[in-house]
Backbone bond lengths (Angstrom), bond angles and torsions (degrees), N, CA, C in turn:
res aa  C-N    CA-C-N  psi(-1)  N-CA   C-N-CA  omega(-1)  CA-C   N-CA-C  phi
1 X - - - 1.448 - - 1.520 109.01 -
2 X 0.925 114.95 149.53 1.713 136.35 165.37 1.201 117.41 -37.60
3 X 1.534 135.01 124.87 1.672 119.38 151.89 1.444 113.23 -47.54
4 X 1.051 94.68 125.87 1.671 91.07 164.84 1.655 119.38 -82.16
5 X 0.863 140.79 8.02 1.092 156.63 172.00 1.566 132.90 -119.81
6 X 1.218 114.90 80.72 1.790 108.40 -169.54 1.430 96.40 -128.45
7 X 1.174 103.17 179.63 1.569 136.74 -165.00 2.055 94.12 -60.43
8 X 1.632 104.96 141.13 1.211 109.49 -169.33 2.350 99.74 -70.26
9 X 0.992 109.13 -13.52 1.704 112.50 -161.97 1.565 86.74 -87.46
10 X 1.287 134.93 -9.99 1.684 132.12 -149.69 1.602 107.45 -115.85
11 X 1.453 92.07 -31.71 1.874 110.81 -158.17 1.251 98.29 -76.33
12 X 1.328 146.95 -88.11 1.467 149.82 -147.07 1.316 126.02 -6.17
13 X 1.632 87.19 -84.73 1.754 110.65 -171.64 1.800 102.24 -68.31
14 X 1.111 115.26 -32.69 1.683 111.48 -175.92 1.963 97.62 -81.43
15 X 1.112 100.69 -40.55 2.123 93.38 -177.69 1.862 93.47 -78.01
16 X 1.096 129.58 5.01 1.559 99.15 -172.61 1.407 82.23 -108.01
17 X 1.356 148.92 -43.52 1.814 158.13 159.38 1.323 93.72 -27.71
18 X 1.187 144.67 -76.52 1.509 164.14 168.69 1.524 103.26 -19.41
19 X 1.486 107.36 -78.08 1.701 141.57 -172.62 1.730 93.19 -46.25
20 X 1.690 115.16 -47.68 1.277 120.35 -140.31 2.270 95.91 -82.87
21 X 0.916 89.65 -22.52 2.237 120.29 -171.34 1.501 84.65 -67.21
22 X 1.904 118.38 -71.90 0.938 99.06 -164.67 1.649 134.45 -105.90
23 X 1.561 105.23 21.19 1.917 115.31 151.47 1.717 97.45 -70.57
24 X 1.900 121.50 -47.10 1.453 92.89 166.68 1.497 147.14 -28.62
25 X 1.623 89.51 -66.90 1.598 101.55 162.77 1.565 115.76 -68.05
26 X 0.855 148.71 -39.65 1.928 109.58 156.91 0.716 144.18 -109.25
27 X 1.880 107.48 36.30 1.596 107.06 138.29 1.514 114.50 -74.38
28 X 1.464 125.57 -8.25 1.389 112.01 -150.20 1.783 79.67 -104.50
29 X 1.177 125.13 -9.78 1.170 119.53 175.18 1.296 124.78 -92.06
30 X 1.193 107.29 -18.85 1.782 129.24 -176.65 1.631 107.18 -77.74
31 X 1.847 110.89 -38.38 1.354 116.60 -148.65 2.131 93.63 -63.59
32 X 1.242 106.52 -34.23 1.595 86.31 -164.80 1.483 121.27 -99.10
33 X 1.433 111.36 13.01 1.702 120.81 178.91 1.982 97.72 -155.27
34 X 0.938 87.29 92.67 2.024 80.97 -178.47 1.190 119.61 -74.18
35 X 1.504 103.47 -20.73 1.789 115.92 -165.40 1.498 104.37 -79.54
36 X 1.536 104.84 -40.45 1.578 116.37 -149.54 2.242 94.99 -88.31
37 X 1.481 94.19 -44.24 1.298 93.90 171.17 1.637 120.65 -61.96
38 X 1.231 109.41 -54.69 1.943 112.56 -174.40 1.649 87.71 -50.25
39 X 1.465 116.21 -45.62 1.499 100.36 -164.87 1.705 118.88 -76.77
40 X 1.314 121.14 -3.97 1.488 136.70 152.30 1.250 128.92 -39.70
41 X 1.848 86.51 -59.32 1.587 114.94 -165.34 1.208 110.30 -92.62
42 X 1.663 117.75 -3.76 1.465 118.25 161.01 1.631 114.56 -91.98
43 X 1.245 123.98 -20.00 0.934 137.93 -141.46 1.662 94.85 -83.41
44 X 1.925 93.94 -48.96 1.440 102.67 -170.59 1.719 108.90 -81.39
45 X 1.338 130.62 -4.88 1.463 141.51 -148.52 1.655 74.41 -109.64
46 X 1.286 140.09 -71.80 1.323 152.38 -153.30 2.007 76.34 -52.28
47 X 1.262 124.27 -70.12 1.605 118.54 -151.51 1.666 100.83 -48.08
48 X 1.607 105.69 -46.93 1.057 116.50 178.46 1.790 130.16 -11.74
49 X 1.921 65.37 -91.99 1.755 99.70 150.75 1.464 126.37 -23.56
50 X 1.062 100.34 -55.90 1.844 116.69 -174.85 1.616 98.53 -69.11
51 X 1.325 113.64 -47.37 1.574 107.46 -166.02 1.394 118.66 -79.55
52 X 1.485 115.55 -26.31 0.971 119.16 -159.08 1.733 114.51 -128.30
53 X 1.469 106.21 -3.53 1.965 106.03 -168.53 1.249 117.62 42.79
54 X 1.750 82.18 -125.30 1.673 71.90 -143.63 2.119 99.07 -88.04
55 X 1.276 81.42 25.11 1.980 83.26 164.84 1.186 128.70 -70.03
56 X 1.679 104.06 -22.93 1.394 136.46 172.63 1.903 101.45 -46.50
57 X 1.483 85.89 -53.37 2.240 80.94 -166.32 1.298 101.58 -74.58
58 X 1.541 138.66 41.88 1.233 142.39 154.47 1.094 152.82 -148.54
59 X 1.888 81.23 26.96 1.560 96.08 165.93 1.610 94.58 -133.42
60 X 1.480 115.09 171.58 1.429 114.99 -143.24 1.162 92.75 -109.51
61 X 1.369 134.58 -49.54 1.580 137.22 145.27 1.719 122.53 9.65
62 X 1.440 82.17 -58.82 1.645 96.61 -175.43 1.577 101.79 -74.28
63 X 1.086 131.18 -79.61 1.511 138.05 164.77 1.660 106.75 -6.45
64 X 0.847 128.18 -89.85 1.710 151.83 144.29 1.814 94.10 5.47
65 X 1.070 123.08 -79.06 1.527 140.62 -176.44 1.354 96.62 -63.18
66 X 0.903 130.01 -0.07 1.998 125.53 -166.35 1.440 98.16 -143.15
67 X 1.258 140.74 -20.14 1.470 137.00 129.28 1.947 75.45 105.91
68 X 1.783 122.58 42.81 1.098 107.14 -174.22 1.687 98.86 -116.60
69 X 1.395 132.65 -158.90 1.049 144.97 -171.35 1.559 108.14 -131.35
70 X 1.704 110.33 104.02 1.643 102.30 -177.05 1.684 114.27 -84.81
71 X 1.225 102.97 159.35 1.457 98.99 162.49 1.652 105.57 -88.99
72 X 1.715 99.07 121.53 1.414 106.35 -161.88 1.551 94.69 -73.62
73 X 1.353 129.63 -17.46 1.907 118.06 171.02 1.705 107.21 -52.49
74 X 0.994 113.17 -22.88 1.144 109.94 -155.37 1.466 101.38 -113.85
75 X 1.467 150.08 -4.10 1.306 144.55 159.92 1.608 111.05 -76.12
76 X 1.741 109.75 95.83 1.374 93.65 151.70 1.600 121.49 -118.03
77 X 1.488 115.01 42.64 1.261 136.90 -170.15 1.768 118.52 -130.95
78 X 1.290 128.31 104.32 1.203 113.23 175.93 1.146 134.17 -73.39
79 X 1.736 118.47 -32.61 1.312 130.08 -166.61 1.713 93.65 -170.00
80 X 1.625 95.82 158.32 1.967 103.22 -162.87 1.679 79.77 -102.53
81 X 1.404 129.77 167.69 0.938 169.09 -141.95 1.806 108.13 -104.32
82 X 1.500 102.67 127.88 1.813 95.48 179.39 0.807 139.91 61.14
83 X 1.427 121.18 -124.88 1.575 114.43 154.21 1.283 136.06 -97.35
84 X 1.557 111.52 40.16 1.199 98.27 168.48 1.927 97.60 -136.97
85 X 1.699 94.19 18.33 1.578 111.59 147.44 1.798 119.82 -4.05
86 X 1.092 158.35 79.65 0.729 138.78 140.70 1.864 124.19 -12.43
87 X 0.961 131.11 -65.39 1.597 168.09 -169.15 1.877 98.79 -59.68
88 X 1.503 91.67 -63.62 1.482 104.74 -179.83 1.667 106.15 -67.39
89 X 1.224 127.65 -55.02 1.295 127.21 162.89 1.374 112.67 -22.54
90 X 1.104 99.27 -84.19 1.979 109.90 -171.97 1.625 101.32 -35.88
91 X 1.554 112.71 -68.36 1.466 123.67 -165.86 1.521 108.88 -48.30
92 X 1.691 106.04 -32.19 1.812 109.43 -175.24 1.377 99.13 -77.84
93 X 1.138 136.04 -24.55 1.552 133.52 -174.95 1.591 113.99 -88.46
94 X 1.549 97.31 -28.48 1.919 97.97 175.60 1.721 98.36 -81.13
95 X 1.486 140.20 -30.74 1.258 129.90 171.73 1.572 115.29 -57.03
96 X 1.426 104.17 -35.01 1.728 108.42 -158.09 1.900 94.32 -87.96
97 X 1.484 111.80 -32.76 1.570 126.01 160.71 1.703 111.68 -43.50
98 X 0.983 119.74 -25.60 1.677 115.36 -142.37 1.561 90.78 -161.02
99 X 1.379 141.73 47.45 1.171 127.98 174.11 1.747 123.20 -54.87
């Protein structure tokens, strides 16, 4: 897997290719229950939130999962670590979606 964390001159064009894969994957997860999904994808953004503040508004992952608008000065983080993965989230919910 990827650092999630690299140099601000490196990140962009490879996290927005990245970023762009997984708004695919949850719209395609969103399209057939909107209520039950937004309330997923808040559910896990809220833990986020809780664990991490305001570290949250600087990685793009989170933004992306929260359907918000970052200030791109301020992302030098793509995705948080393990399990609290942004990336891994989505991908564990499109397996458990689509067994």
């Amino acid at each position: 897997m990827m650092e999630n964390k690299i140099e601000a001159g490196d990140k962009h064009e490879e996290w927005q290719t990245r970023g762009e894969e997984i708004k695919r994957k949850l719209s395609f997860l969103t399209k057939d229950d909107l209520v039950n999904a937004m309330s997923r994808r808040y559910d896990f953004g809220t833990a986020l939130r809780r664990k991490y503040g305001t570290e949250t508004e600087r990685c793009l992952l989170f933004h992306i999962l929260a359907s918000s608008t970052p200030r791109l000065e301020l992302i030098d983080r793509y995705d948080f670590d393990g399990e609290d993965s942004v990336e891994l989230f989505v991908d564990s919910w499109l397996k458990q979606a689509n067994p």
